[in-house]
N, C-alpha and C positions, 0 to 999 in steps of 0.2 A: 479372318481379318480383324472380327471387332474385338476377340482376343487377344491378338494379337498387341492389338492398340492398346487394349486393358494392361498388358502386360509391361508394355513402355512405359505409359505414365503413370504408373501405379506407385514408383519411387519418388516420380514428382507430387504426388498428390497428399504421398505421405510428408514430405517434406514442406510442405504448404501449410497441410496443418499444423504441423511443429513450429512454423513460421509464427502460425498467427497467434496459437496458444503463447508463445515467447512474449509475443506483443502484448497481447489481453493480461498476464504477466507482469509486465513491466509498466504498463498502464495502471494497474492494480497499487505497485510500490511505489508508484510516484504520488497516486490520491492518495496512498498511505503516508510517506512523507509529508504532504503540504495539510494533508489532516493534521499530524503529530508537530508541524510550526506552528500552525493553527492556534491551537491549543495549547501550546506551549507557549508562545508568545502572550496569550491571554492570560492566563494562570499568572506567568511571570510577571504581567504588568503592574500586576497589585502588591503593595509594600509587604516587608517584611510583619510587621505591625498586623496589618488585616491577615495575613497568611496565619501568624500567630492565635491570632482570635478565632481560627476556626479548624483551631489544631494541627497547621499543614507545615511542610519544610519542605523547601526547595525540591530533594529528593521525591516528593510525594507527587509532588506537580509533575516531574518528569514522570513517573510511573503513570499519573494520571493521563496525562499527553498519550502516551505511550499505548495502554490501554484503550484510549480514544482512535488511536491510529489503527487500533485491531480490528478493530469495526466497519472501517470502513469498506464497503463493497462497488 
């Protein structure tokens, strides 16, 4: 019988987990996302002028953002 029962839910249990790994997932991309506005917003906020003085372009900020958001766990 406890076979049995192993053998029913054993599709569901697989599926549960795939459920939750999905979540934990997408969870992940979202702190990755509001990381990379984060960051991005920040970087961005300083003028062209100081970006200049410290060797940066628009393009660098996003990479940097970007990079930033990789990290996040």
């Amino acid at each position: 019988m406890s076979s049995l029962i192993q053998r029913l839910t054993a599709p569901l249990r697989k599926t549960r987990a795939l459920l939750i790994r999905e979540r934990d997932n997408l969870r992940l991309g979202l702190a990755r996302r509001e990381a990379y506005r984060q960051s991005y917003c920040r970087l961005a906020s300083q003028s062209n002028a100081e970006l200049a003085a410290h060797g940066l372009s628009r393009r660098d900020i996003a990479e940097q953002a970007r990079q930033a958001a990789l990290h996040v766990s």
